[in-house]
N, C-alpha and C positions, 0 to 999 in steps of 0.2 A: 660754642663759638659766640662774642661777642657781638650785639648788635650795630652796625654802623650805626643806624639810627635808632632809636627806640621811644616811647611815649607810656607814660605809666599813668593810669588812670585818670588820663588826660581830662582836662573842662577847662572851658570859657566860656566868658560873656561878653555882652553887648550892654555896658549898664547893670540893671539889673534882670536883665533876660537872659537867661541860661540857654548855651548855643551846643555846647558838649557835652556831653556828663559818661567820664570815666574811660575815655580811648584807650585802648591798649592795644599797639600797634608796635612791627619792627619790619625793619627791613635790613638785610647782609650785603657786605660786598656783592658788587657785579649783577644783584637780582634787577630787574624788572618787575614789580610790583604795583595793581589794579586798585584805584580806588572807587564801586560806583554806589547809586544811589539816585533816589527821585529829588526833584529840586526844594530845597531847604533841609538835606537832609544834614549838612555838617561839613560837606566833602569841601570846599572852599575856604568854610572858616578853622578846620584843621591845616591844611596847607598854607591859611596866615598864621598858623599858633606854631608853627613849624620854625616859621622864616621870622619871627619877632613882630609881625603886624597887629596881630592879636595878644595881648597878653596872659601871661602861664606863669601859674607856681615854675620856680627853677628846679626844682626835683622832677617834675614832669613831662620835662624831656629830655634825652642825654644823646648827646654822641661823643662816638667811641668810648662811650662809659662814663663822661666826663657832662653834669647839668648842667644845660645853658636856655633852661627856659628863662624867660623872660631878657634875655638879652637884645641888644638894638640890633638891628634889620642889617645894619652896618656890620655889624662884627660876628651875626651869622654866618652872611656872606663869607668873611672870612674866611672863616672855619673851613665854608666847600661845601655850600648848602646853598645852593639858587635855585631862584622859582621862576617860571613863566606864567605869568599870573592868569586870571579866566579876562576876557576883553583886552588881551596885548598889552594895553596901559605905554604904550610908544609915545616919547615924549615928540606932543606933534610941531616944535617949534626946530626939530631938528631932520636933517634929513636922516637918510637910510648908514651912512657909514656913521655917522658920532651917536647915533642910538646905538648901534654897535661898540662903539668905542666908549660909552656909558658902562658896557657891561665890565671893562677891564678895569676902574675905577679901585676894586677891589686888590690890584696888587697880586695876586696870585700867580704863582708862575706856571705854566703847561703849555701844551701842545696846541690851544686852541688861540687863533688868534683872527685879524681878517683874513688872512691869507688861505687858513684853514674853513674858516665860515662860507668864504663866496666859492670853494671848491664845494663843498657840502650844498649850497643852494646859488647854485650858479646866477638866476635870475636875478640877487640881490647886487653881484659885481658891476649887471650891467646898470642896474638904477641905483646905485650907491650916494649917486649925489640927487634925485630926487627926494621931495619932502615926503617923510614916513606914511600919511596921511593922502599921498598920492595914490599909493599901493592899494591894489586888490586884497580881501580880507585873508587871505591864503598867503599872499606874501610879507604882509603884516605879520601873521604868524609865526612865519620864517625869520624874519628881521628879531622878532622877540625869541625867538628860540636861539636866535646867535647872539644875541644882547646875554642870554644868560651863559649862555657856550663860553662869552668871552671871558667870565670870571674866573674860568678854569675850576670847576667845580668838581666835588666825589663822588656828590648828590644832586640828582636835574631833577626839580620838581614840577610835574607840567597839569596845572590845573587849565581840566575843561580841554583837551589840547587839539579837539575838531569840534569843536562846539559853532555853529553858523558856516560852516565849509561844502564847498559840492564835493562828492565823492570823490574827485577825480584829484581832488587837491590835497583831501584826507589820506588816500593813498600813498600819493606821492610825500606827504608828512609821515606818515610811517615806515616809509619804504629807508629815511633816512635815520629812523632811529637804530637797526644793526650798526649802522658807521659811527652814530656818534656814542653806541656803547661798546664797539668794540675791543678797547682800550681799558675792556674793567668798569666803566664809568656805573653805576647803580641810579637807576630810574624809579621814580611812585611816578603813575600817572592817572590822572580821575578823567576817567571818561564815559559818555554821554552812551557811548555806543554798546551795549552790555557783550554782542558778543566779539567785536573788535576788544574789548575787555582782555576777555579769556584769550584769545587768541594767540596776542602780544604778551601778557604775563605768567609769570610763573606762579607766583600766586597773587588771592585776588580777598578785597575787603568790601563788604557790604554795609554804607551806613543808614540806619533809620531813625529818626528823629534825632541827631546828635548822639548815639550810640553802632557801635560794632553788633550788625544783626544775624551775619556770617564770616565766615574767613574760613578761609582752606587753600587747597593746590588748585589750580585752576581748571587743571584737565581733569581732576575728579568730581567737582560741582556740577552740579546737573540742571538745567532749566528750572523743572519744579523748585529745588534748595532756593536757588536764586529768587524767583519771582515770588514764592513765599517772604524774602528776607527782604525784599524789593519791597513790597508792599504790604509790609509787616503784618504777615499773616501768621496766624497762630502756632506754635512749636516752630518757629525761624531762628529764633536766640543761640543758636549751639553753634561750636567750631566742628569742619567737616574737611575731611582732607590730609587728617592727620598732622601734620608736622606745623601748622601755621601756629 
């Protein structure tokens, strides 16, 4: 089976500072798939080499078969590749519905629209006309997560996606990812929380210094694997889990 998405020995940089070196990574229809990692490890700056913010050889990454590294941010989107970036990044000169309506921008046609968003997080119908920037960091995240909702995407990319949240709000941010992938929709999501991680995905990637330190099925990976690979501890480097 072909990969939706795929990444072949992916690298970037910052200049002349090497930020990746050699990702190889996929994800298939419909999956939910985990990306974590201690902080600098990559997980950010792959998720901008993903969506065009970062720059990539164009062989090194493809979807549906077809390279579009190094393509503009713009015409990823396109394709059906949104990101909800780490820190919301909510344009704060607008309120809660046209940061929404930012996300449609892209022309796409599907099921998701306002109508669909403020049913999905009701809280944002009723502040739709306050300014984005008024919101609590939890409904910020909301409003950015229907910001990228709105481009009608194949792929929701959600870096960092309870990063600064109280539990109680993280919850309720996960408790809406079943609906918004019920429909087929295929999620990467890097997150902070190693065993909300596993949890949520089906399978799961470990990166360390800008490199893949594990990857496997989620429910087969064991703490020890992890925290070895986590904290790049010696013999971590292998694929476990079979089929990743």
């Amino acid at each position: 089976m072909t990969a939706l998405l795929q990444t072949h020995a992916l690298t970037a940089f910052y200049g002349d500072a090497q930020a990746l070196f050699g990702i190889d990574f996929e994800v298939h229809q419909g999956e939910m798939v985990a990306i974590i990692g201690a902080n600098g490890a990559g997980k950010s700056t792959f998720m901008k080499a993903l969506t065009g913010l970062v720059s990539t050889q164009r062989q090194q990454i493809s979807w549906k078969g077809q390279a579009i590294g190094g393509l503009a941010p713009s015409d990823i989107v396109k394709r059906g590749i949104a990101l909800v970036p780490e820190g919301r990044r909510l344009f704060p000169s607008l309120n809660v519905e046209e940061n929404l309506l930012m996300g449609a921008s892209a022309g796409r046609k599907g099921e998701w629209n306002l109508q669909r968003v403020f049913e999905l997080f009701p809280i944002l119908k009723e502040k739709r006309l306050q300014p984005s920037t008024s919101l609590s960091g939890g409904q910020q995240q909301m409003v950015a997560i229907g910001r990228a909702l709105m481009s009608n995407p194949a792929v929701l990319l959600c870096d960092e996606l309870s990063l600064g949240l109280a539990p109680i709000v993280i919850k309720e941010i996960y408790a809406a990812m079943p609906l918004i992938c019920a429909q087929g929709m295929t999620a990467v999501i890097v997150e902070q929380d190693v065993s909300k991680a596993k949890e949520v995905s089906s399978r799961l990637y470990c990166f360390q210094e800008g490199q893949v330190s594990l990857h496997g099925t989620s429910s087969s990976l064991t703490q020890e694997q992890i925290s070895k690979a986590y904290f790049g501890m010696p013999d971590a480097h292998a694929a476990v889990g079979g089929d990743a």
